[in-house]
Every structure is written in C-alpha cells, then in structure tokens.
N, C-alpha and C positions, 0 to 999 in steps of 0.2 A: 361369457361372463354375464351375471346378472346386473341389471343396474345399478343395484347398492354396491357390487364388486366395482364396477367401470368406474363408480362417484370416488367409491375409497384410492381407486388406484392413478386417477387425476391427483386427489391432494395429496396424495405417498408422493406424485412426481413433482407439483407444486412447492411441499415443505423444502424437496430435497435441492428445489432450484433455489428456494430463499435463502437454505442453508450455504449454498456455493457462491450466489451473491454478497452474504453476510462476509465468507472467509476472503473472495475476491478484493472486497472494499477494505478488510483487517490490511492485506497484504500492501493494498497499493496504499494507503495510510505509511503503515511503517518504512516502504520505500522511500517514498516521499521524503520524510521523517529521516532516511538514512542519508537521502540526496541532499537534505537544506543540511547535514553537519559535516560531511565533507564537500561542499559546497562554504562551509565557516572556516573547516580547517584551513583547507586551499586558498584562500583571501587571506587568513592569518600568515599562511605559510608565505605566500607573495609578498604581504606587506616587510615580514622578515629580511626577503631577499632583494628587494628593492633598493637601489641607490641610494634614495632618499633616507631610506632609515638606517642604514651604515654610513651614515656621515650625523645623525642626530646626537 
C-alpha cells in the first residue's frame, strides 16, 4: 500500500470505531433509560403492595 492508501485506511478504521462508539453510548443511554423506568414501576408496584398502603 502506498502511503496515501495506509493514511486513508487508518481513518476508514478510525470513522468506523467512532461510529461503534457513537452506537455503543446510543445503547447504554437507552438502557439506562429502560432500567430508571422499571426501576419507577417496581417502587410503584411495592408501594401498592405494601401494608401500609392497604390499610390507607
């Protein structure tokens, strides 16, 4: 490969890591995201089933 090949095919592998970076952090966001609302249900749902609150 020529040098200009070898330069282009670093940032071909570069883009492609930021790109997998980019979708990685998408992912673990809307985890996250998925764990704090069943994390709210399940507290609601407790709260429901709680002694305290069948006697309110």
């Amino acid at each position: 490969m020529s040098p200009v090949e070898q330069y282009l095919f670093v940032i071909y592998h570069i883009l492609k890591l930021q790109h997998h970076a980019v979708t990685l952090t998408t992912l673990a966001q809307r985890n996250n995201c998925i764990a704090h609302l069943l994390q709210e249900r399940w507290r609601c749902f407790a709260r429901q089933r709680s002694p305290a609150a069948s006697r309110g």
